[in-house]
N, CA, C and O atoms as a GROMACS GRO file, in nm:
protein
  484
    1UNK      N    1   4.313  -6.862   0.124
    1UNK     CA    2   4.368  -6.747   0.056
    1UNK      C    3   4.262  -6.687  -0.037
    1UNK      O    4   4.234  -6.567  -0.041
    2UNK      N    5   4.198  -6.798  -0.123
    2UNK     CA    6   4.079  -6.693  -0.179
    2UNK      C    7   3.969  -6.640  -0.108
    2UNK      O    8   3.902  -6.546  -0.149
    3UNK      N    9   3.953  -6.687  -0.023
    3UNK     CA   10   3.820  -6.650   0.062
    3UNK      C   11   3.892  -6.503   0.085
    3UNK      O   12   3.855  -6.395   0.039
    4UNK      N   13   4.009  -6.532   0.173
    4UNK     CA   14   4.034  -6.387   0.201
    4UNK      C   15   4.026  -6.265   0.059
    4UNK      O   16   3.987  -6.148   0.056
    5UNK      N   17   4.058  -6.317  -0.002
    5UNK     CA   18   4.124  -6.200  -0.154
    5UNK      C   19   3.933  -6.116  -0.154
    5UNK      O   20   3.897  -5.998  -0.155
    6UNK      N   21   3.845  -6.265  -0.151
    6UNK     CA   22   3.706  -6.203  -0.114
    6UNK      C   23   3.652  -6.115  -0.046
    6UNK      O   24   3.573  -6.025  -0.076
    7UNK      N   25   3.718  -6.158   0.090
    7UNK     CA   26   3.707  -6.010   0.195
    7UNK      C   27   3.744  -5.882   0.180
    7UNK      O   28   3.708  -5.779   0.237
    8UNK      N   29   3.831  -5.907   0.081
    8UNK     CA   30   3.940  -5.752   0.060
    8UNK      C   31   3.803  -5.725   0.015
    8UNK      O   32   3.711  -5.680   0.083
    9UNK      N   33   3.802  -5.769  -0.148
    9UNK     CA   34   3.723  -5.719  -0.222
    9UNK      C   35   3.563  -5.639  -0.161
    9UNK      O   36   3.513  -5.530  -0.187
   10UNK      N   37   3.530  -5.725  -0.093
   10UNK     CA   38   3.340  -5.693  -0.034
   10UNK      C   39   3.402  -5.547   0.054
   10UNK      O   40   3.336  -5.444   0.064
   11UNK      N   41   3.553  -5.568   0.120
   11UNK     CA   42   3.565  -5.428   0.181
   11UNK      C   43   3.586  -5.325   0.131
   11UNK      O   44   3.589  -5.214   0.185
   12UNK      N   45   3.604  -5.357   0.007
   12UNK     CA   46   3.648  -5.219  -0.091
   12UNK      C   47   3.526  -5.159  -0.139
   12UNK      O   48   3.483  -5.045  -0.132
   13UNK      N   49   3.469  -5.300  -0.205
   13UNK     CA   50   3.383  -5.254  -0.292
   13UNK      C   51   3.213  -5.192  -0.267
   13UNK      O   52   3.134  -5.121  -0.330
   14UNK      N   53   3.217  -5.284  -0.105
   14UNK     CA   54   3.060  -5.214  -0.094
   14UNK      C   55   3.078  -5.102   0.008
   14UNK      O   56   2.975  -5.086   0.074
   15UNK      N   57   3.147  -5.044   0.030
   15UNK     CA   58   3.104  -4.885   0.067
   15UNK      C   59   3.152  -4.775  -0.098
   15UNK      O   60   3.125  -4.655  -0.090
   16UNK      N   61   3.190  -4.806  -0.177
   16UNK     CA   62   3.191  -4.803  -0.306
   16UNK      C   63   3.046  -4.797  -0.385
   16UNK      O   64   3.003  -4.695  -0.439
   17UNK      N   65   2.994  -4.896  -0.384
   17UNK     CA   66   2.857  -5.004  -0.403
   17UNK      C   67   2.754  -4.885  -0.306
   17UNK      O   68   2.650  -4.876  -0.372
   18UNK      N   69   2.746  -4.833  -0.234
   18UNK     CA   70   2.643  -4.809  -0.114
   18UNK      C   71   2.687  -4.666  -0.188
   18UNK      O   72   2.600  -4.604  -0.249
   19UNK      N   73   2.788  -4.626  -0.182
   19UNK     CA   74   2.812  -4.459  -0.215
   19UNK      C   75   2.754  -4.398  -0.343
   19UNK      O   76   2.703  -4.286  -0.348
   20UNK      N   77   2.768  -4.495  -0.461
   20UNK     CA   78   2.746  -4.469  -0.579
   20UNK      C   79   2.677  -4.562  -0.614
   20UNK      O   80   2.714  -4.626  -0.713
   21UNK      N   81   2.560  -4.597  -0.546
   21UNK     CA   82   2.438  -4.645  -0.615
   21UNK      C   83   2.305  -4.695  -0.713
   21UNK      O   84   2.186  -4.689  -0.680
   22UNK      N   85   2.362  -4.750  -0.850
   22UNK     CA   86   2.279  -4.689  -0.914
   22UNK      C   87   2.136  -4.772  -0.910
   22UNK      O   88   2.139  -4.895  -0.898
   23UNK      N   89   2.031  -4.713  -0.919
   23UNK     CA   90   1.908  -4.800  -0.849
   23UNK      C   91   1.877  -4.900  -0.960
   23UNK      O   92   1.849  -5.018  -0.940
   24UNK      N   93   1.890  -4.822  -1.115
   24UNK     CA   94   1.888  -4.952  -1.214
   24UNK      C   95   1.962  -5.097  -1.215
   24UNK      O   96   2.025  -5.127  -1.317
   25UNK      N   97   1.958  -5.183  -1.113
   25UNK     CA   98   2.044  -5.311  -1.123
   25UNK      C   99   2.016  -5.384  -1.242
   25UNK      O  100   1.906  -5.412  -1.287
   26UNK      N  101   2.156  -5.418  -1.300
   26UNK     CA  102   2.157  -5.493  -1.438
   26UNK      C  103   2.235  -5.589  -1.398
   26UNK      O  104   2.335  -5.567  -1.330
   27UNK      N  105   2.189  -5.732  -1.444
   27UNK     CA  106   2.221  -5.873  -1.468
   27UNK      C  107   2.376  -5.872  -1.550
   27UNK      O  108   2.391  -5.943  -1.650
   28UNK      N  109   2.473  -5.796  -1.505
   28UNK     CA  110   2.583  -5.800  -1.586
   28UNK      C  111   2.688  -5.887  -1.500
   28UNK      O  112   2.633  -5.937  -1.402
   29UNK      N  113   2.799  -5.912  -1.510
   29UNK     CA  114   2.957  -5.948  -1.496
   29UNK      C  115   2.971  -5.909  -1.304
   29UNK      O  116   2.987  -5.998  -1.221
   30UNK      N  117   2.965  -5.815  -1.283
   30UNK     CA  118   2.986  -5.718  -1.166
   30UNK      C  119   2.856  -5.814  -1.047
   30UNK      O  120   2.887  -5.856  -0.936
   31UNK      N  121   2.747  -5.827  -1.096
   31UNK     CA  122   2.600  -5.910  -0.998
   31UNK      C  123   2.640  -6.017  -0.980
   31UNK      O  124   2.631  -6.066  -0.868
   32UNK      N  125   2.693  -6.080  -1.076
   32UNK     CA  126   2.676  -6.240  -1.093
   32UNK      C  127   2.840  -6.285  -1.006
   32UNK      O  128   2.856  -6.395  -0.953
   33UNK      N  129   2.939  -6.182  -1.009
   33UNK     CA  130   3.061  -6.217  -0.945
   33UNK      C  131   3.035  -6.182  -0.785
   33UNK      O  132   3.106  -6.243  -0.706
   34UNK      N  133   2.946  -6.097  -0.738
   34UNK     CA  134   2.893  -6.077  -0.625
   34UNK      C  135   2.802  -6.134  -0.519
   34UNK      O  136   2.778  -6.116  -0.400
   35UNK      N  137   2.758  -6.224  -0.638
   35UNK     CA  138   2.642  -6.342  -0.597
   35UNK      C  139   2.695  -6.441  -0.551
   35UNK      O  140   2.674  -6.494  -0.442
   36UNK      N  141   2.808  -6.488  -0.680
   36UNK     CA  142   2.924  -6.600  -0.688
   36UNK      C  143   2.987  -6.598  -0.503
   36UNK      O  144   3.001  -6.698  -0.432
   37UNK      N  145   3.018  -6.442  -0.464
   37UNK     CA  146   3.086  -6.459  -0.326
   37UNK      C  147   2.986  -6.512  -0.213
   37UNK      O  148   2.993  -6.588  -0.116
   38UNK      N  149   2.896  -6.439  -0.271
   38UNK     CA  150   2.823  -6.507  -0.148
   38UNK      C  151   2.799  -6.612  -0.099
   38UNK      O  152   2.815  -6.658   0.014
   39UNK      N  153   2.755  -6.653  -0.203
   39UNK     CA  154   2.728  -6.856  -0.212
   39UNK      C  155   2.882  -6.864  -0.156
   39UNK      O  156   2.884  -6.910  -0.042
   40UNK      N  157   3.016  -6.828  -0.210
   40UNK     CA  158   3.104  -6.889  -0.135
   40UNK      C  159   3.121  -6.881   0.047
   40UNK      O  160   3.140  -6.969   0.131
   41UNK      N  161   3.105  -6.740   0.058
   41UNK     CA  162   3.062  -6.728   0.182
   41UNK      C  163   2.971  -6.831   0.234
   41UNK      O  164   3.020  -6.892   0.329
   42UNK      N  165   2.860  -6.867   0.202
   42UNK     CA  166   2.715  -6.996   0.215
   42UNK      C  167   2.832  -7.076   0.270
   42UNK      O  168   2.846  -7.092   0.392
   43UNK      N  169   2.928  -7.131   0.166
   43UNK     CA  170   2.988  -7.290   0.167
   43UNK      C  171   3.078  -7.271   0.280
   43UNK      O  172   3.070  -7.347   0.376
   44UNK      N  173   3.158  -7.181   0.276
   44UNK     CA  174   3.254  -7.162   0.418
   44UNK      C  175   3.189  -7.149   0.544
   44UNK      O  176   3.274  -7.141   0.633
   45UNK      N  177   3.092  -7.144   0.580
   45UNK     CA  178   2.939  -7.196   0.665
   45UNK      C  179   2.951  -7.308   0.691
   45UNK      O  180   3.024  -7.346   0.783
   46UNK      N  181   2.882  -7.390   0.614
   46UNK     CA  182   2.897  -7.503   0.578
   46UNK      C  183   3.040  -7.603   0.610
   46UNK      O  184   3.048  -7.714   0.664
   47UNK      N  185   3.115  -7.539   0.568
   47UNK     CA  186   3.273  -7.623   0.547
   47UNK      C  187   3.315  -7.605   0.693
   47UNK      O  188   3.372  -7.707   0.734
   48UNK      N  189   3.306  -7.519   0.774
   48UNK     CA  190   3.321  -7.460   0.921
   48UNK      C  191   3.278  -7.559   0.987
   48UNK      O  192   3.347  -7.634   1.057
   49UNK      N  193   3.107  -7.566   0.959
   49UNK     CA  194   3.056  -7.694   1.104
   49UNK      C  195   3.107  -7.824   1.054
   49UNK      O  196   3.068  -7.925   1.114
   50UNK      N  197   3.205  -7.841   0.931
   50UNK     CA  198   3.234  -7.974   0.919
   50UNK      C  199   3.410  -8.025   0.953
   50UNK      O  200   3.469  -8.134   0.957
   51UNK      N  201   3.447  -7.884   0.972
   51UNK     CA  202   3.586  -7.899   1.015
   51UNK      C  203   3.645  -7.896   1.183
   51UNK      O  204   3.620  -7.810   1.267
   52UNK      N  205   3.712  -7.992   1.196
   52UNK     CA  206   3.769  -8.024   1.374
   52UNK      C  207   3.862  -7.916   1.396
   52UNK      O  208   3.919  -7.858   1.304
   53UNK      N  209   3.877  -7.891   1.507
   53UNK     CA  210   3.943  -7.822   1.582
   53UNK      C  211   4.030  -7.865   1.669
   53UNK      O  212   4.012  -7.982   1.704
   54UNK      N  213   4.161  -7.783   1.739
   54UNK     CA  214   4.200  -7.863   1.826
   54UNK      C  215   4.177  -7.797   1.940
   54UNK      O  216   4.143  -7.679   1.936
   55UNK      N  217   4.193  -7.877   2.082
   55UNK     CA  218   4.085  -7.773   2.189
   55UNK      C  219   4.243  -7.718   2.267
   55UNK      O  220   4.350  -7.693   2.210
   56UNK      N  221   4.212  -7.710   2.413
   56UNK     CA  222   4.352  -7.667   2.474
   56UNK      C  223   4.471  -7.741   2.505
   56UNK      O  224   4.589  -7.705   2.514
   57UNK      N  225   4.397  -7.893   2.527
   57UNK     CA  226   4.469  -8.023   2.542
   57UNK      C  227   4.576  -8.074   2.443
   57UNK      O  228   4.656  -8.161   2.475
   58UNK      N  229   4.571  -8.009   2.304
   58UNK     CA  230   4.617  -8.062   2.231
   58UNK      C  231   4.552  -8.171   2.125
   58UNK      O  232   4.602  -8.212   2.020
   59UNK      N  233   4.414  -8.207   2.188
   59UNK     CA  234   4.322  -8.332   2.110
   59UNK      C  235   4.271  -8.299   1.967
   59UNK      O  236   4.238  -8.188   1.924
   60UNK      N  237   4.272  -8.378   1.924
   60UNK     CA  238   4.157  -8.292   1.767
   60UNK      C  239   4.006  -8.350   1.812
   60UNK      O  240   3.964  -8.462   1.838
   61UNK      N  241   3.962  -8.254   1.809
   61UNK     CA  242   3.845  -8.246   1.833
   61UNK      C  243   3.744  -8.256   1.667
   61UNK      O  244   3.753  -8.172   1.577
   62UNK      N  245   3.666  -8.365   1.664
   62UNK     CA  246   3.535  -8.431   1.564
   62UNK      C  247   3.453  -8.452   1.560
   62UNK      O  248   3.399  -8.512   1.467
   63UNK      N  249   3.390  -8.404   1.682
   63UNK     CA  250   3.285  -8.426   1.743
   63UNK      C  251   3.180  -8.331   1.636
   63UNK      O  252   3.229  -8.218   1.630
   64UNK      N  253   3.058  -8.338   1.555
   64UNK     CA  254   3.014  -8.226   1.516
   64UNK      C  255   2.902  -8.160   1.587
   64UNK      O  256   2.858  -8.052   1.546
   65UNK      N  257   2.838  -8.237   1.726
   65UNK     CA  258   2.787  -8.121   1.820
   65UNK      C  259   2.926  -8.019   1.887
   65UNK      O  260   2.932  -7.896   1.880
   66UNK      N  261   2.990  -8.076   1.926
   66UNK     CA  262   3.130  -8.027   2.002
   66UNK      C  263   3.136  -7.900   1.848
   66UNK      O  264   3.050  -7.812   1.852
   67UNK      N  265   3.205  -7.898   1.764
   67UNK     CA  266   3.226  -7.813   1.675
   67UNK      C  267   3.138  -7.741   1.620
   67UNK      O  268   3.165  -7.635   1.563
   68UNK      N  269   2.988  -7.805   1.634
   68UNK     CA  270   2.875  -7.662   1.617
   68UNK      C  271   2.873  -7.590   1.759
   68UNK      O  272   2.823  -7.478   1.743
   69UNK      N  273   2.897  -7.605   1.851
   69UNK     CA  274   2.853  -7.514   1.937
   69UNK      C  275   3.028  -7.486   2.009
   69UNK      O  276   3.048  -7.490   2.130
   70UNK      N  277   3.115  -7.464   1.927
   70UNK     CA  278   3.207  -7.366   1.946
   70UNK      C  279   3.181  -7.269   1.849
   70UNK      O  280   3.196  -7.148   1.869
   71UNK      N  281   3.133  -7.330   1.719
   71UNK     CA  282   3.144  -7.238   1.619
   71UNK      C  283   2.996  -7.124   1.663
   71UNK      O  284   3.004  -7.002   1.647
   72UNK      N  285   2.901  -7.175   1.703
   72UNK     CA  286   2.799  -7.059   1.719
   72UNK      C  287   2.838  -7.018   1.885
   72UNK      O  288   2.730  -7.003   1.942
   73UNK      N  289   2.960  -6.992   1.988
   73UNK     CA  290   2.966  -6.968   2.050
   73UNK      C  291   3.057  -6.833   1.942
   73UNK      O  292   3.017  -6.717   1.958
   74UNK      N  293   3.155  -6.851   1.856
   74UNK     CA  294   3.251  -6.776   1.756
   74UNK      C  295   3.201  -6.683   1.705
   74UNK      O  296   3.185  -6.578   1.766
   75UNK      N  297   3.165  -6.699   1.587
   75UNK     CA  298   3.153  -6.626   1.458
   75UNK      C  299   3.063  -6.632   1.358
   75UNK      O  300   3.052  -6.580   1.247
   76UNK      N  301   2.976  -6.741   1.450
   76UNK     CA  302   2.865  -6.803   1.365
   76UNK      C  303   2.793  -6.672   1.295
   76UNK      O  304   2.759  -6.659   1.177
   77UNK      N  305   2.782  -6.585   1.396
   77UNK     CA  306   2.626  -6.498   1.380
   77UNK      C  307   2.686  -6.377   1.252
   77UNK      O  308   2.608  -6.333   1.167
   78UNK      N  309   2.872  -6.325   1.259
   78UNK     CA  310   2.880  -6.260   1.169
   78UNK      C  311   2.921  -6.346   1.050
   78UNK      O  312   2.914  -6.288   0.941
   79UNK      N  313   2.955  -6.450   1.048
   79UNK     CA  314   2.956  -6.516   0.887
   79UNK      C  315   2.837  -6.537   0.878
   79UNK      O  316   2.831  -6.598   0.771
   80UNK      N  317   2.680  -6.525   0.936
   80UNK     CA  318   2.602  -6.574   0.835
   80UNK      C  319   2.514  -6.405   0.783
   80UNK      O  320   2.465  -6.380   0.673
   81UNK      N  321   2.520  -6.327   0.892
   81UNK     CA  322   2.523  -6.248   0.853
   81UNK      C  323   2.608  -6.135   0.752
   81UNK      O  324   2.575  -6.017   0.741
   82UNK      N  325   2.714  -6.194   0.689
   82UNK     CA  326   2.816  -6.153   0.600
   82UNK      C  327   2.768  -6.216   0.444
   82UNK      O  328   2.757  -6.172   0.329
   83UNK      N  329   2.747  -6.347   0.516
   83UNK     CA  330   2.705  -6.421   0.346
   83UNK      C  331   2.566  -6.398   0.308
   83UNK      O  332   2.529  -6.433   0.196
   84UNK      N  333   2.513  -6.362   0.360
   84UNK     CA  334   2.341  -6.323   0.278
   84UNK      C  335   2.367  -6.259   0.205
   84UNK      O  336   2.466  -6.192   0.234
   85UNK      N  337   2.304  -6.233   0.064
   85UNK     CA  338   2.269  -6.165  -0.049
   85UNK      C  339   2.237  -6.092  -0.070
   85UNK      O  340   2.158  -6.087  -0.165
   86UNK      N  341   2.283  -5.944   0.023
   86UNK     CA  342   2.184  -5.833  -0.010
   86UNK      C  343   2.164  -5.786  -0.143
   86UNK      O  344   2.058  -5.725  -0.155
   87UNK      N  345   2.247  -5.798  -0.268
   87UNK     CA  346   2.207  -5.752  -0.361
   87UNK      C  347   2.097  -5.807  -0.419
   87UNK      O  348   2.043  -5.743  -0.509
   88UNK      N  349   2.035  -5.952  -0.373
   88UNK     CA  350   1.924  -6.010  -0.390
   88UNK      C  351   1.826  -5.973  -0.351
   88UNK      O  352   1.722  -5.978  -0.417
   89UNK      N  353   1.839  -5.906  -0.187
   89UNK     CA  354   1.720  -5.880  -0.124
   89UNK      C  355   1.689  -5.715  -0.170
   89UNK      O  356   1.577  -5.665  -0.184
   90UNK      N  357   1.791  -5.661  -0.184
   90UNK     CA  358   1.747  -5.501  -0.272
   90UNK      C  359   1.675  -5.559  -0.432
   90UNK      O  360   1.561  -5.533  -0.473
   91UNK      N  361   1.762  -5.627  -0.490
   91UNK     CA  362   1.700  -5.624  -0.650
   91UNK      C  363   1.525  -5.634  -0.631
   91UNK      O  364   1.445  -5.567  -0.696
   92UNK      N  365   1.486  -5.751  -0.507
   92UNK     CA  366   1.353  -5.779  -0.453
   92UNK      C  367   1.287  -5.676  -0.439
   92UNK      O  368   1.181  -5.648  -0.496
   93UNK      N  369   1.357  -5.604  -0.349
   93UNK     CA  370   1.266  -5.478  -0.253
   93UNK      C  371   1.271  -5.333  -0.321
   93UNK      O  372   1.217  -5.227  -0.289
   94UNK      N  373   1.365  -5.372  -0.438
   94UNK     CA  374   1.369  -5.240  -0.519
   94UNK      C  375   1.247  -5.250  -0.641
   94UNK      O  376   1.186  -5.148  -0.672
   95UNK      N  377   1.210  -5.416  -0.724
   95UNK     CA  378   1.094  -5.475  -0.746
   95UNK      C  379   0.950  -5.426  -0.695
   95UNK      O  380   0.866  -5.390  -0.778
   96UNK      N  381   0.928  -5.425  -0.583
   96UNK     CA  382   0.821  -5.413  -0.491
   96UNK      C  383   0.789  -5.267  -0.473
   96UNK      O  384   0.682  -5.216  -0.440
   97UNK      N  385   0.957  -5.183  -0.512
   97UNK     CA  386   0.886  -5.082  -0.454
   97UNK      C  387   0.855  -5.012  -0.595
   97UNK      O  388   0.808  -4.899  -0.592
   98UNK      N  389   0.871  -5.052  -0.676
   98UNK     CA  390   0.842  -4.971  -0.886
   98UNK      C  391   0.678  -5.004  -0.846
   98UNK      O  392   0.593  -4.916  -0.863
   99UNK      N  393   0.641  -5.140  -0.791
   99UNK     CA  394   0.514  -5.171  -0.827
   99UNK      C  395   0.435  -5.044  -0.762
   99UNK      O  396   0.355  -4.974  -0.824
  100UNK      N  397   0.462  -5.031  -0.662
  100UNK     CA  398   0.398  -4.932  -0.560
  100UNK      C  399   0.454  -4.803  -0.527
  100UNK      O  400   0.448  -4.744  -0.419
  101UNK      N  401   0.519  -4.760  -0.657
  101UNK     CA  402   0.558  -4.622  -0.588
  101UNK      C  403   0.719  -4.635  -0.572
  101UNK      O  404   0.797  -4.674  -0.659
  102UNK      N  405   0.746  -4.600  -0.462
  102UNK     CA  406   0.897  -4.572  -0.369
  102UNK      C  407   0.841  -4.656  -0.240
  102UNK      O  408   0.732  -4.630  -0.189
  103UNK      N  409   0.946  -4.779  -0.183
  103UNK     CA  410   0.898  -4.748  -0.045
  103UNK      C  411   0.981  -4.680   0.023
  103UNK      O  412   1.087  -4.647  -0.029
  104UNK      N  413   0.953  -4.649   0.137
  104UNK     CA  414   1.009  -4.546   0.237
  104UNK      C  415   1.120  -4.557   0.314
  104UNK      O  416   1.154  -4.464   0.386
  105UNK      N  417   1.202  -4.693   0.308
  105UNK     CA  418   1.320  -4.756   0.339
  105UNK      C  419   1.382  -4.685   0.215
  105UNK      O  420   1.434  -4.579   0.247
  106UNK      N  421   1.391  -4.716   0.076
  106UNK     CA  422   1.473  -4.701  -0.007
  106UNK      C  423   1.513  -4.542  -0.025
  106UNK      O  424   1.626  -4.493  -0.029
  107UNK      N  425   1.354  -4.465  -0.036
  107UNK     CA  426   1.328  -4.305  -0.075
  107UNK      C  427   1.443  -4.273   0.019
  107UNK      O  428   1.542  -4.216  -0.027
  108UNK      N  429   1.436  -4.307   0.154
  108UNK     CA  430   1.538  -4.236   0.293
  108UNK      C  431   1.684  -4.250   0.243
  108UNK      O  432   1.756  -4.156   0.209
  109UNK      N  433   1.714  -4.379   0.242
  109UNK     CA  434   1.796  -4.420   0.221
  109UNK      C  435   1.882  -4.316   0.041
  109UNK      O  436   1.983  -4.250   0.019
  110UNK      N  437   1.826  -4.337   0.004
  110UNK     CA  438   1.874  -4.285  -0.188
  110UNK      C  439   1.860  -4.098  -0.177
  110UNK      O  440   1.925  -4.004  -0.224
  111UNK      N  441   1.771  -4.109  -0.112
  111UNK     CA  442   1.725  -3.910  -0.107
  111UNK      C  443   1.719  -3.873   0.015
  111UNK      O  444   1.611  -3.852   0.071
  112UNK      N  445   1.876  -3.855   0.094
  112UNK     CA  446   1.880  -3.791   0.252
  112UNK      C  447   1.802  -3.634   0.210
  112UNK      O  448   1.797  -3.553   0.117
  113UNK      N  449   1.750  -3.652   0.337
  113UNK     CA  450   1.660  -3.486   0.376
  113UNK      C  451   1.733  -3.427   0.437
  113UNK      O  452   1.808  -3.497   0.504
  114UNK      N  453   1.746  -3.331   0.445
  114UNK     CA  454   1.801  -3.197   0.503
  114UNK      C  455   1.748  -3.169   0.621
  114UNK      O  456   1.649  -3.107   0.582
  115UNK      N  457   1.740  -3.168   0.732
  115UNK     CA  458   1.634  -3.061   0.871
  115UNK      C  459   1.672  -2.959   0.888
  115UNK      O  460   1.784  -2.909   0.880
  116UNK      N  461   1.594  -2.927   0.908
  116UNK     CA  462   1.622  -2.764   0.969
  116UNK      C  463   1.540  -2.778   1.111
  116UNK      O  464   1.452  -2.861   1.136
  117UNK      N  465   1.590  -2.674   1.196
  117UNK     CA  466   1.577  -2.660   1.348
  117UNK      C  467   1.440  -2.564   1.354
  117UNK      O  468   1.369  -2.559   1.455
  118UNK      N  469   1.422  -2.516   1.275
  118UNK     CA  470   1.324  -2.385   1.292
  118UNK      C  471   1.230  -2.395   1.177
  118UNK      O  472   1.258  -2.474   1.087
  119UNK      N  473   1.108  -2.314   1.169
  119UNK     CA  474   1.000  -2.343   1.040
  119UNK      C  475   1.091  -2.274   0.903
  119UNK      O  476   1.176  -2.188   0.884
  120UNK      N  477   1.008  -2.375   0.826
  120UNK     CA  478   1.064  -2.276   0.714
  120UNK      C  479   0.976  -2.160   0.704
  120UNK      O  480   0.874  -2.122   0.762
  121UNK      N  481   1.058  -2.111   0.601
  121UNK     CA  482   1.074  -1.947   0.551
  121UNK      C  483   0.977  -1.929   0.426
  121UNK      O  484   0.969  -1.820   0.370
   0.00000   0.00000   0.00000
């Protein structure tokens, strides 16, 4: 039940988070409860390849090769890709890019361009 209340939350909040951006990240209440999910996300990883299953037979299945390779046949690839830290890997790459400027991932990303079809005027 909390894991889920988590999911709500990451669904609310990061197209929220992505929309209204602010590039100054501060070490406040809001980072550290975001971080907090992730690592929980990490452990429910974790807690997954250690929990049995039952198969079609009815058996419980304990095996933990048998239960790692249902689980990376599952859901492996979007829970681990769910629990990484992007606010870690931006605070990083937002770091890297003060030293040097803007890099060109972030500039795109923060300042969409406009095209036009024809030269300018």
């Amino acid at each position: 039940m909390f894991t889920l209340f988590l999911v709500i939350y990451n669904s609310v909040n990061l197209p929220l988070d992505l929309m209204f951006y602010d590039s100054d990240v501060s070490f406040g209440p809001t980072f550290y409860f975001e971080t907090m999910i992730d690592f929980v996300f990490m452990a429910d990883i974790w807690i997954t390849f250690r929990t049995g299953y039952i198969d079609d037979n009815d058996n419980v299945i304990c095996s933990r090769s048998l239960i790692a390779a249902r689980y990376f046949k599952g859901s492996f690839v979007v829970d681990t890709i769910s629990s990484l830290p992007f606010d870690l890997f931006v605070l990083f790459a937002s770091d890297e890019a003060k030293k040097d400027g803007q890099s060109m991932l972030f500039q795109y990303v923060r300042e969409p361009h406009t095209h036009t079809s024809g030269p300018e005027v």
